[in-house]
N, C-alpha and C positions, 0 to 999 in steps of 0.2 A: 304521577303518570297514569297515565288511562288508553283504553286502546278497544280497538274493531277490530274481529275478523269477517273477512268478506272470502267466503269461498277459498281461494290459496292467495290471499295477500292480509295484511295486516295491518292498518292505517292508525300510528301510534301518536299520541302526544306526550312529549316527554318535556315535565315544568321545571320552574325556574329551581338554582338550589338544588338538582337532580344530573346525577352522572350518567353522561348520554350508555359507554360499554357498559355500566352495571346494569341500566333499567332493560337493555337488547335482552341481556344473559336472561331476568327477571322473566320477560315475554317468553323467549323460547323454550324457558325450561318449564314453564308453565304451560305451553302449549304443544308441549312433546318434536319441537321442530329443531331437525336432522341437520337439513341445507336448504338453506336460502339465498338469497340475493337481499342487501340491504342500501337503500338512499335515505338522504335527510338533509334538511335545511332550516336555519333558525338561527338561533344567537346562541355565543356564547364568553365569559367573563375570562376563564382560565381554561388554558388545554395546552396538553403537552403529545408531541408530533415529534418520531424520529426518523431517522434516513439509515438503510443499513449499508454499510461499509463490507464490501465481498471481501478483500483483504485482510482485516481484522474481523469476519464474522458475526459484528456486532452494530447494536443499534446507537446513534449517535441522538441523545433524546434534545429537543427545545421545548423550554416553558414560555406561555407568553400569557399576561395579563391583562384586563383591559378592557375595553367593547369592541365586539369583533363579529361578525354576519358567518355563517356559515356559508360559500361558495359553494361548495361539496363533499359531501360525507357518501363514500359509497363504497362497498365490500361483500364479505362472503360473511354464511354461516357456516361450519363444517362442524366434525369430531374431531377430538384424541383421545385414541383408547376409549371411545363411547362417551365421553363427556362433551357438553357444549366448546366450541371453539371459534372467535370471530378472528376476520381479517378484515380492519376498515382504513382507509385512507380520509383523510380531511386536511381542506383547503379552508381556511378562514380570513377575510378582508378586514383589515382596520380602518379607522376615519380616514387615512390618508389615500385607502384605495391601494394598501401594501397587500398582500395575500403571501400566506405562508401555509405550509400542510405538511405531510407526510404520512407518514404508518400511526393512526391514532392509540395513544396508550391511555389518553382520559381527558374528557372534557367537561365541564359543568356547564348545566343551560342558565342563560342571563335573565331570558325573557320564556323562548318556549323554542322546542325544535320539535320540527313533524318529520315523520319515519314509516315510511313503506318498505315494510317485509315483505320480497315477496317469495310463498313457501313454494320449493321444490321438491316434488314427491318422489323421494330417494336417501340414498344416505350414499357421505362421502367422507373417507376418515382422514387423517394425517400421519406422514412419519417423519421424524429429525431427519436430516439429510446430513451425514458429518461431513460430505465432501461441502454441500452450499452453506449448511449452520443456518436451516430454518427448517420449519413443519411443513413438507412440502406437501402437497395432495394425494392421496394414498386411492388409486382405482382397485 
């Protein structure tokens, strides 16, 4: 992974064999950043993508393997409790022009994915929600 910063954005290249949420956490906690807005496009081999179910509170996760385009990878940076915290969603297309995504829990890049962070100068933390059963945005 390697990366720019330009002012409040961040134009990252994340390589092949490299897990696109750990190398994000990498950048931001290296670069002291609160909340951001994050995109990205590129390839990747393996990623696994869930849906949450409001009725059971829980995330219903899928794995998929393969060659696959990233369509769209796009989310927040936030806190909990002052620690880094991401929310990203990803859309990936297979040879056959199938597209599948969700709430990203981990993806490996195949070839390469590029990533604009773009930093937002502020902080915005999180709190469990029991009634919804997720980290919701904490003003």
């Amino acid at each position: 992974m390697d990366y720019r910063v330009f002012f409040d954005k961040i134009i990252a290249r994340i390589d092949k064999g490299e897990e696109i949420c750990a190398q994000l956490k990498v950048i931001c906690e290296r670069e002291g950043i609160g909340l951001a807005s994050v995109s990205a496009i590129g390839a990747v081999g393996a990623f696994t993508v869930g849906v949450f179910e409001p009725h059971t509170k829980q995330y219903k996760a899928n794995t998929f393997e393969g060659d696959y385009e990233i369509v769209s990878l796009s989310g927040t940076v936030t806190e909990l409790d002052g620690k880094f915290y991401s929310h990203l969603h990803m859309s990936a297309g297979d040879n056959d022009g199938k597209v599948f995504g969700g709430h990203l829990n981990s993806a490996t890049v195949s070839a390469t994915c590029e990533m604009v962070i773009e930093v937002i100068d502020g902080r915005v933390d999180r709190k469990f929600s029991d009634e919804i059963g997720l980290n919701l945005l904490e003003f």
